[in-house]
C-alpha positions in Angstrom: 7.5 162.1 144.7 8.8 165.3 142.5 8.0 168.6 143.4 5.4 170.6 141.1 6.9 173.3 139.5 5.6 176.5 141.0 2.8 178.6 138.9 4.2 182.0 136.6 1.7 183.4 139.7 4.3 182.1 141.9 6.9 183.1 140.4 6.5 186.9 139.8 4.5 186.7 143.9 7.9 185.1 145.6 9.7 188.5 143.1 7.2 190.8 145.3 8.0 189.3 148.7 11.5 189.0 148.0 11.4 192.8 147.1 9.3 193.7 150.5 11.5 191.2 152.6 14.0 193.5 150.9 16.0 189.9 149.9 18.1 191.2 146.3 19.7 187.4 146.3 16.2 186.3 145.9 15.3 188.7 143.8 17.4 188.1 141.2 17.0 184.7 141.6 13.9 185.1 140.1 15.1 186.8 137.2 16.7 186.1 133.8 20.2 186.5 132.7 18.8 188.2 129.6 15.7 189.5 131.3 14.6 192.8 129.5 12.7 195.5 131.2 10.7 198.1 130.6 11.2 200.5 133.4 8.5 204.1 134.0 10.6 207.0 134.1 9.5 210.5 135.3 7.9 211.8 132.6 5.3 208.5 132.1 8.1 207.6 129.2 10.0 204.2 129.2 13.5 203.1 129.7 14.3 199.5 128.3 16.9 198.0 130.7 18.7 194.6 129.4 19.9 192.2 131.8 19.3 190.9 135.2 22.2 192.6 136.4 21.4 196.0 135.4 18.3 195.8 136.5 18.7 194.3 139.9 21.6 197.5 139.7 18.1 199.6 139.4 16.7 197.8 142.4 19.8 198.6 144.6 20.2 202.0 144.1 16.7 202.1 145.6 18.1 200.7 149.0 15.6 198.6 150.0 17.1 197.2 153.2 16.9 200.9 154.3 13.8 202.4 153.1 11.8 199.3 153.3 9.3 200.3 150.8 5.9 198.0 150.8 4.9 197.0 147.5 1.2 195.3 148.0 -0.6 192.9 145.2 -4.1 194.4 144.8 -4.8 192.2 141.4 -3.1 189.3 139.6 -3.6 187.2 137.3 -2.6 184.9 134.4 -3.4 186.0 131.2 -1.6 183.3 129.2 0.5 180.6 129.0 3.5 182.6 129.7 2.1 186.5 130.4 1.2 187.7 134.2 -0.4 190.8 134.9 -0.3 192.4 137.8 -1.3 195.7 139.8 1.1 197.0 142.7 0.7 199.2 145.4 3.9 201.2 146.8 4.0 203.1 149.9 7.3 204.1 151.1 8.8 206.9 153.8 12.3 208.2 153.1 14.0 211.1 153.9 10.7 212.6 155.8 8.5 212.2 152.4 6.3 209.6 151.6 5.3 207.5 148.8 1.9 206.4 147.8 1.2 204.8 144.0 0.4 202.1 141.5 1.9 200.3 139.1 0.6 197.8 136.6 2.9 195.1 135.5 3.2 192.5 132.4 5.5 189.8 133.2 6.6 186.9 130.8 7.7 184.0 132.6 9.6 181.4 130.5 11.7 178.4 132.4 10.6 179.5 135.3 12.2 183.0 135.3 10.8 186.2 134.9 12.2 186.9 131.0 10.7 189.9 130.3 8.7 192.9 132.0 7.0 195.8 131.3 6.2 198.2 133.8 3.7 201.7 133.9 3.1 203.6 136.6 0.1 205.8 137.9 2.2 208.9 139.4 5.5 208.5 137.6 6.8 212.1 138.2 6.1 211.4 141.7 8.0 208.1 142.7 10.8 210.0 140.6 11.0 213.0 143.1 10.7 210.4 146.3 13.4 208.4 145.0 16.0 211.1 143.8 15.8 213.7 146.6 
């Protein structure tokens, strides 16, 4: 008997555990070659990354291993054949500061990878202090 492909819900949730399991093989396993991002910089504006590479590079400058931030789904859902949305919540301690925030999420799944993702976040000039000092 064949294995079901798993859901785009699937997908993007085993990206989120990989993340909190702090796993960057699995990470990027879930991930394009050509995945484009659109990443929340400080000032609410948005950065468009292009490729899994540089993006994952994104992911490990945050040093997840080390920091072990907690990123928590408070809402998901599918709103198409290919589309995910999806609300996070990140707590994190580093350095003596903490972290607490939100950030919505569109993810397009296609051949089950993420392809493309586009990110805004609730206290942008806040996770940009935490994770620069």
């Amino acid at each position: 008997m064949t294995k079901a492909s798993p859901s785009n819900i699937e997908i993007v949730t085993s990206f989120i555990e990989a993340f909190n399991a702090g796993d960057l093989p699995a990470m990027a396993e879930c991930l394009a070659e050509d995945l484009v991002a659109d990443v929340t910089q400080g000032d609410g504006s948005t950065r468009k990354v292009n490729g899994r590479d540089a993006y994952m590079g994104l992911i490990e400058q945050l040093d997840i291993p080390t920091v072990q931030p907690k990123l928590t789904i408070s809402q998901i859902a599918e709103i198409s054949a290919e589309q995910v949305m999806l609300m996070i919540e990140v707590r994190a301690s580093r350095k003596g500061r903490k972290l607490h925030n939100f950030a919505a999420y569109l993810v397009t799944v296609k051949s089950q990878k993420m392809q493309q993702i586009w990110m805004v976040e609730a206290l942008p000039a806040e996770s940009d202090a935490f994770w620069s000092a």
